[in-house]
C-alpha positions as CSV (number, residue, x, y, z in Angstrom):
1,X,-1.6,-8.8,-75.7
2,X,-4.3,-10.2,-78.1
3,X,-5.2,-12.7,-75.3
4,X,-5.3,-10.2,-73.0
5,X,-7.5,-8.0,-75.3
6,X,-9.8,-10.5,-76.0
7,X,-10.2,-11.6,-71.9
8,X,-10.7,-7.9,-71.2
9,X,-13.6,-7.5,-74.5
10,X,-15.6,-10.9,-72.8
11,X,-15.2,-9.5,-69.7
12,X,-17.4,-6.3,-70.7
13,X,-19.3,-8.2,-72.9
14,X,-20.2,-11.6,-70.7
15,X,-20.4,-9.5,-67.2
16,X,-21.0,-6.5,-65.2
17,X,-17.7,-5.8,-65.3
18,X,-15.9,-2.6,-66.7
19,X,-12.3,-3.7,-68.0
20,X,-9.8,-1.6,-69.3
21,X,-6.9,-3.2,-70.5
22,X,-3.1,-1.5,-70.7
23,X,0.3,-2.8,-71.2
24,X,3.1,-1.2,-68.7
25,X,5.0,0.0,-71.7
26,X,2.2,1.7,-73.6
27,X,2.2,3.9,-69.8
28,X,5.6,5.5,-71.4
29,X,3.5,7.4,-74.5
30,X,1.3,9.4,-71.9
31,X,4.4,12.1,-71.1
32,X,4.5,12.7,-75.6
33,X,8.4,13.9,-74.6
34,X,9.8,10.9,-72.2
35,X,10.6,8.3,-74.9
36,X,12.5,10.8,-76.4
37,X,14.5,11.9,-73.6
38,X,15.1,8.4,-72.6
39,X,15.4,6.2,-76.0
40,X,18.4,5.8,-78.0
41,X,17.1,2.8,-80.5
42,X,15.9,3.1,-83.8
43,X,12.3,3.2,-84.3
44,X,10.9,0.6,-85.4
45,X,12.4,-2.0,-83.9
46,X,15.0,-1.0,-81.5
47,X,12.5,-2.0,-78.3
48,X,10.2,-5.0,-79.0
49,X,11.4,-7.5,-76.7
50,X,14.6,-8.7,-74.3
51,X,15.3,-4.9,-76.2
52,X,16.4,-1.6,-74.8
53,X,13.3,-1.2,-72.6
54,X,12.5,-4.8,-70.8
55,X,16.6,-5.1,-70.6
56,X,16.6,-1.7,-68.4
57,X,14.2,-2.6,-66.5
58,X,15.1,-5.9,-65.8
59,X,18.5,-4.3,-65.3
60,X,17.0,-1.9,-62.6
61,X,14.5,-4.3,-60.7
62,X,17.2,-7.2,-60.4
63,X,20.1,-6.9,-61.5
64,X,22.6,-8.7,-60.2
65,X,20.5,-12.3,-61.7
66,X,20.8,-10.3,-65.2
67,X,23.7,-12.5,-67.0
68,X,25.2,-9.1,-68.0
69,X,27.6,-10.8,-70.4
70,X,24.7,-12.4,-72.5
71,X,23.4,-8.9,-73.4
72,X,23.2,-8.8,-77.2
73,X,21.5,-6.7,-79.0
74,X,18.9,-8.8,-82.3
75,X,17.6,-7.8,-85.6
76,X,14.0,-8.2,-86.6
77,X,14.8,-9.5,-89.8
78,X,10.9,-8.3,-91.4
79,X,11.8,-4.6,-90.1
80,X,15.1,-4.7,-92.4
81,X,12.9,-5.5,-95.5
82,X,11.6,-1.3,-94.7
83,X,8.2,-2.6,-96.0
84,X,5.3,-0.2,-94.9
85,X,2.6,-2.6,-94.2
86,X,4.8,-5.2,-91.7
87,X,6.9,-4.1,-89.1
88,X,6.9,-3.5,-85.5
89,X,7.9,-2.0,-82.4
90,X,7.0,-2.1,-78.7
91,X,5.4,1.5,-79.5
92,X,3.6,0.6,-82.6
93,X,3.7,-1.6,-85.9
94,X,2.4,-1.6,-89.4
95,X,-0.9,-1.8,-90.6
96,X,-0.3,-5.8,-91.2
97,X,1.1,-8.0,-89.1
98,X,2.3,-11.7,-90.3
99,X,2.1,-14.1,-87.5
100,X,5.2,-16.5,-87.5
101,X,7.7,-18.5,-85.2
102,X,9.8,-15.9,-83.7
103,X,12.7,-18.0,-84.9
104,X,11.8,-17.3,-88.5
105,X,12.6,-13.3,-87.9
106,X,15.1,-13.4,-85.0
107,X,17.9,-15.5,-84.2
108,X,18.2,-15.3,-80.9
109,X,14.7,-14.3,-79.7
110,X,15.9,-10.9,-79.1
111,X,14.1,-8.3,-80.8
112,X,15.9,-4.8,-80.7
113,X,18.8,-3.1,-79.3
114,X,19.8,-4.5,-75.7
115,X,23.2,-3.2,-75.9
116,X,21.9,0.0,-74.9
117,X,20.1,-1.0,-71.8
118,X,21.3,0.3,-68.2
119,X,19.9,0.1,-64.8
120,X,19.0,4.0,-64.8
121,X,16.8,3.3,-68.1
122,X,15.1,0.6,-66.2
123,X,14.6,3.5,-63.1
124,X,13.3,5.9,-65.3
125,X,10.8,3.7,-66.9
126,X,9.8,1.9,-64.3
127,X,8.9,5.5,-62.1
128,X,7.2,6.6,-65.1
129,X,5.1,3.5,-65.6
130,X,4.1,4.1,-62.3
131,X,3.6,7.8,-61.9
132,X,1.1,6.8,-65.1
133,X,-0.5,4.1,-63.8
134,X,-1.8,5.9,-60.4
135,X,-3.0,8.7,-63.1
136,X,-5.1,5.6,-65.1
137,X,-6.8,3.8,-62.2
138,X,-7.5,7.5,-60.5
139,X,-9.2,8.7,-64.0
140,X,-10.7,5.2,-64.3
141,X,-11.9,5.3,-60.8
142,X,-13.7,8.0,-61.4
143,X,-14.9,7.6,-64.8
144,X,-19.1,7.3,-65.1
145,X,-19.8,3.7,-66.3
146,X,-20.9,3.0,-69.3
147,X,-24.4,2.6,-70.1
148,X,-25.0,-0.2,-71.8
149,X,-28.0,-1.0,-74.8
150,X,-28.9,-3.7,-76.9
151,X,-29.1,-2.9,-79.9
152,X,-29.7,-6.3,-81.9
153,X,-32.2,-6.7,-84.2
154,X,-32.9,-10.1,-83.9
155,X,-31.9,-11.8,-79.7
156,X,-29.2,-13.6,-79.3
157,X,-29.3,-17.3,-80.2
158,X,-27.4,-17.9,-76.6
159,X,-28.6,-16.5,-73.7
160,X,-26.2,-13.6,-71.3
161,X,-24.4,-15.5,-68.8
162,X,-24.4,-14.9,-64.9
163,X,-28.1,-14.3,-65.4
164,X,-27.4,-11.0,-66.8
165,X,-30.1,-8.8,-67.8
166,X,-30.6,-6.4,-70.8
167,X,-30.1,-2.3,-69.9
């Protein structure tokens, strides 16, 4: 996501391009009561990743290539220390984030509670990612552009690519 983020803030910035940028999961916070009435993990850390939510749905979309005996559920070793400034969760993390080899905080790669994935999780997310995402690109459709100023006080020592020009 932090590539993606920084693609979709050049984007804007280097074209005439709006960009809106939004990861499938994030979809599942729009309805406030559907992670609730579809979780069973601990927050934080029960869904991060190869967790309860990605296993569901991978579960759902293809599952008989899911190696159903492999399904184990992993620890995120930082969330155990309860800290308040680094831990994480597909749904939100802490205000700091230390950047590490995944093998220094999970053994297997697996970051939450897998063991509690089915097929009728992954349905139920994946029909609510979707009944969400139609809602995003309609409001974004429709959304007035936004108009753009510079505001610099001294030019830019490189000049706007694609021959933009200033609003």
């Amino acid at each position: 996501m932090p590539n993606l983020d920084l693609v979709a803030r050049r984007t804007n910035l280097e074209t005439d391009a709006e960009c809106i940028l939004c990861g499938w999961w994030n979809l599942l916070t729009v309805d406030k009561q559907f992670l609730s009435r579809w979780r069973q993990s601990k927050f934080p850390g029960g869904c991060a990743h190869a967790c309860e939510l990605e296993t569901s749905l991978y579960l759902f979309l293809d599952g008989d290539n899911v190696r159903k005996e492999r399904i184990k559920s992993g620890v995120i070793s930082f969330n155990e220390e309860a800290s308040p400034f680094n831990w994480v969760d597909l749904f939100a993390a802490g205000p700091a984030t230390l950047i590490s080899w995944t093998s220094s905080y999970s053994e297997t790669g697996v970051l939450g509670d897998a063991e509690l994935a089915s097929a009728d999780k992954g349905k139920r997310a994946y029909e609510e990612a979707v009944e969400q995402l139609v809602r995003l690109v309609k409001w974004f459709k429709d959304r007035p552009k936004d108009r753009r100023r510079d505001r610099h006080r001294r030019k830019p020592t490189m000049p706007m690519p694609w021959n933009q020009q200033s609003q």
